[in-house]
C-alpha positions in Angstrom: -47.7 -74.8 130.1 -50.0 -74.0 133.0 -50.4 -76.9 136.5 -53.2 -78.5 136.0 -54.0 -82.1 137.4 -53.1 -85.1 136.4 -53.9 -89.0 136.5 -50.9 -92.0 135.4 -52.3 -93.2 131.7 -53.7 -96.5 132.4 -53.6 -99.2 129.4 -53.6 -103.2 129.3 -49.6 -104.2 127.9 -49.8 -106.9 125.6 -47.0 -108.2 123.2 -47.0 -107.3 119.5 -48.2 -110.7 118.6 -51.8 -110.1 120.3 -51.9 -106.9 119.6 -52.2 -107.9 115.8 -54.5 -110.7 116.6 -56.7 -108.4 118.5 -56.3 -105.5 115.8 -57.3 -108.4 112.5 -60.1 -109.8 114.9 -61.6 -106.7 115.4 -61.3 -105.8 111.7 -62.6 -108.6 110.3 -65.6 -108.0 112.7 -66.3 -104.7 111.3 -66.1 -106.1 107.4 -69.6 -108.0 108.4 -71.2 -104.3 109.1 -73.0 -103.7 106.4 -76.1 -100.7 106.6 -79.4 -102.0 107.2 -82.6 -100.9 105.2 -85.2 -103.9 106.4 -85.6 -104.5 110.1 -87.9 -106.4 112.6 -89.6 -105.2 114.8 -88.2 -107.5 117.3 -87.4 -105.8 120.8 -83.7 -105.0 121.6 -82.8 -104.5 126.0 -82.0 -100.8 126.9 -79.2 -102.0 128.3 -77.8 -102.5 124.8 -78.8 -99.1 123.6 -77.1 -98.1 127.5 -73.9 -99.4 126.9 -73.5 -98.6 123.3 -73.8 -94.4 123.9 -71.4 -94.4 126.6 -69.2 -96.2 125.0 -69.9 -93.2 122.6 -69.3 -91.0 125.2 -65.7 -91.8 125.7 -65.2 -90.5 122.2 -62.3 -88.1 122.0 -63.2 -84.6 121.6 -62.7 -80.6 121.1 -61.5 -79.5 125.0 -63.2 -82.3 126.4 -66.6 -80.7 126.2 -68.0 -83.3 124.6 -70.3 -81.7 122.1 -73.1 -84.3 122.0 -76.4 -85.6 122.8 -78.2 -88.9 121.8 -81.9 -88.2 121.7 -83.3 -92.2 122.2 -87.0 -92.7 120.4 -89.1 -96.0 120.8 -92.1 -94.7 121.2 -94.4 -95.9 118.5 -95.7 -92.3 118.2 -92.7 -90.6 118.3 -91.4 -92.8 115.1 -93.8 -92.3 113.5 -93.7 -88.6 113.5 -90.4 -88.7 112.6 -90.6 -91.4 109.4 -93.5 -88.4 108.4 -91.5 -85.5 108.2 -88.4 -87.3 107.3 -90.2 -88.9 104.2 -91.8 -85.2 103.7 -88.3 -83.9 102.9 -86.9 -87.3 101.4 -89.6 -86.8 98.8 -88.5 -83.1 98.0 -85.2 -84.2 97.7 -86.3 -86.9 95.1 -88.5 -85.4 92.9 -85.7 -81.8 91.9 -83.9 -81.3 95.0 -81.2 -83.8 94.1 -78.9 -83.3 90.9 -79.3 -86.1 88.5 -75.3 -87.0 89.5 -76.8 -87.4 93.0 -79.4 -89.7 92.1 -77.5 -91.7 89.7 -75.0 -92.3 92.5 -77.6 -93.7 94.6 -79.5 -95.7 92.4 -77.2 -98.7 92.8 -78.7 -98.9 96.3 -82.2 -98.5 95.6 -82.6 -95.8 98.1 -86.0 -93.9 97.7 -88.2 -91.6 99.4 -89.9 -94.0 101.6 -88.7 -95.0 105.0 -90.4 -97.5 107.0 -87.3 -98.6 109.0 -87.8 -95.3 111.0 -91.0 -96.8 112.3 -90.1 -100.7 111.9 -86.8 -100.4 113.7 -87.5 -100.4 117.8 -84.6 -98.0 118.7 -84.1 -94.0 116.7 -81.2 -92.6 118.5 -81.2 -89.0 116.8 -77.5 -87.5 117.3 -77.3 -84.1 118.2 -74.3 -81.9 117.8 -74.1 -79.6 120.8 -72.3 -76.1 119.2 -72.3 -74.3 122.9 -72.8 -75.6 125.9 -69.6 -76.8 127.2 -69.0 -79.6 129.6 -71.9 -78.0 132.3 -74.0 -77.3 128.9 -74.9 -74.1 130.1 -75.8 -73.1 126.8 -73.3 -70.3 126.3 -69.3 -71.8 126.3 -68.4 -72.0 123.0 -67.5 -75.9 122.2 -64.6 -76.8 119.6 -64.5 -79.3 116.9 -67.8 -80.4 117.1 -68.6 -82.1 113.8 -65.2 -83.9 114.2 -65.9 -85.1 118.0 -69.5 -86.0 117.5 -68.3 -88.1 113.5 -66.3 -90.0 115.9 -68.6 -90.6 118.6 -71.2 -91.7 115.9 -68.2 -94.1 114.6 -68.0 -95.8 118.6 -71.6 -95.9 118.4 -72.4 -98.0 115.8 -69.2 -100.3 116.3 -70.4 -100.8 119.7 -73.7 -101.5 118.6 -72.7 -104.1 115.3 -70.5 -105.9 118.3 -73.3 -106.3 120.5 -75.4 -108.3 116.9 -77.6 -105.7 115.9 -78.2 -104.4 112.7 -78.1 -100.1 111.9 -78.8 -97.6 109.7 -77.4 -94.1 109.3 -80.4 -91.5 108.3 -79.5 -87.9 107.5 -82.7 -86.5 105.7 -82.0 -82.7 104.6 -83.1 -79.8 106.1 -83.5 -82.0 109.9 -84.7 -79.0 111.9 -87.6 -81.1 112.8 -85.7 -83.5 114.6 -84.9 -80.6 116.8 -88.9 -80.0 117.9 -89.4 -83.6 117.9 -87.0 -84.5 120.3 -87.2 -81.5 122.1 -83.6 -79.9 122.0 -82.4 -76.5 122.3 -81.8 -74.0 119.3 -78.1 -74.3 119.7 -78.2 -77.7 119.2 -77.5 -79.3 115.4 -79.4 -82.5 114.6 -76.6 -84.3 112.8 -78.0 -87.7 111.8 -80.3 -90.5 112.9 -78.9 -94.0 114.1 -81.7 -96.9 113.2 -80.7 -99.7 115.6 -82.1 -103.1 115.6 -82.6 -106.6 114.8 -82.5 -106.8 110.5 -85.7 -108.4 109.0 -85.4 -112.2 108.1 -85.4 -111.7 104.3 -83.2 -108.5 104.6 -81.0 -107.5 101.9 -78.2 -105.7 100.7 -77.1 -104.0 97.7 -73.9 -105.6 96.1 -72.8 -102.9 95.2 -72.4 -101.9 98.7 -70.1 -104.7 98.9 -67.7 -103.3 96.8 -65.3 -101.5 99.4 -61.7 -99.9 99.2 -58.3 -102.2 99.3 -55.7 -100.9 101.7 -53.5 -100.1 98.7 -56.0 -97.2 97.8 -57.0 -95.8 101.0 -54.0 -95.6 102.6 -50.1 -94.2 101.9 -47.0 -95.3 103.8 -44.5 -92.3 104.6 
């Protein structure tokens, strides 16, 4: 293995008992995120938006290049542009785009073409997947695993941003190339999904059928 430099791996010790309490706290934390598809238009700090990406950003990654970059819309303008050519392709996908397995998969949500939360919600952070770049993001060194790093950045994200009380929405219209002009990003960047972050409307809902999750028995195996 070649030298290179090194730092002592720093980590709080607790005993096993708080490490379970910690572990089921935070669990049952997570079981109250549920998607969002009605929000307020009621401000959220920057700060939140702040801590929540570099908490992102800590996110393990392909050769520590860390192939990301959050693109951070509140402009009124902006969103709207964006709720236009995402509902532009949302309604291709609708009306023959889709197979009818597709669609009858989703109709226990209720999901359509139309997407006022992209204009409603005050925060868009539109993830980008960075495929060169490397850490300088010069734009030419190849970067590794980069649909893996930035799935689990977008996974810190959105637990960082449910513990700080807000409500979000993951958006991933199909073909998003014009996120990529809209938010003015490079060509070798991949627009890999849209995070809709904010405070849920007072007569929000949600589908039960989204309530319906997974026991442990199923989703996991003991070797």
């Amino acid at each position: 293995m070649k030298e290179h430099q090194t730092v002592p791996y720093s980590l709080p010790e607790i005993d096993d008992s708080s490490s379970i309490e910690r572990a089921e706290a935070l669990r049952d934390r997570l079981k109250q995120r549920r998607t969002c598809r009605y929000f307020s238009d009621r401000p959220v700090p920057r700060e939140v938006i702040e801590a929540a990406i570099e908490a992102a950003g800590t996110a393990p990654n392909g050769a520590n290049h860390q192939p990301w970059h959050f693109a951070v819309v509140s402009s009124l303008d902006k969103k709207r542009a964006i709720r236009e050519a995402a509902e532009e392709e949302e309604r291709s996908f609708y009306s023959g785009k889709a197979s009818e397995e597709w669609l009858e998969a989703l109709a226990p949500l209720g999901t359509d073409e139309d997407k006022p939360f992209l204009e409603t919600a005050p925060w868009l952070i539109v993830v980008f997947a960075q495929r060169k770049g490397g850490i300088e993001e010069d734009g030419k060194t190849q970067n590794y695993y980069v649909n893996e790093s930035v799935g689990i950045a977008c996974g810190m994200l959105i637990s960082t941003l449910h513990e700080a009380g807000l409500a979000t929405l993951t958006h991933t219209p199909s073909p998003m190339g014009f996120l990529r002009e809209l938010c003015q990003r490079p060509d070798y960047e991949k627009p890999l999904m849209i995070v809709v972050v904010g405070h849920p409307a007072p007569d929000a809902t949600v589908p039960t059928h989204a309530l319906r999750k997974k026991p442990l028995t199923q989703i996991a195996s003991w070797l």
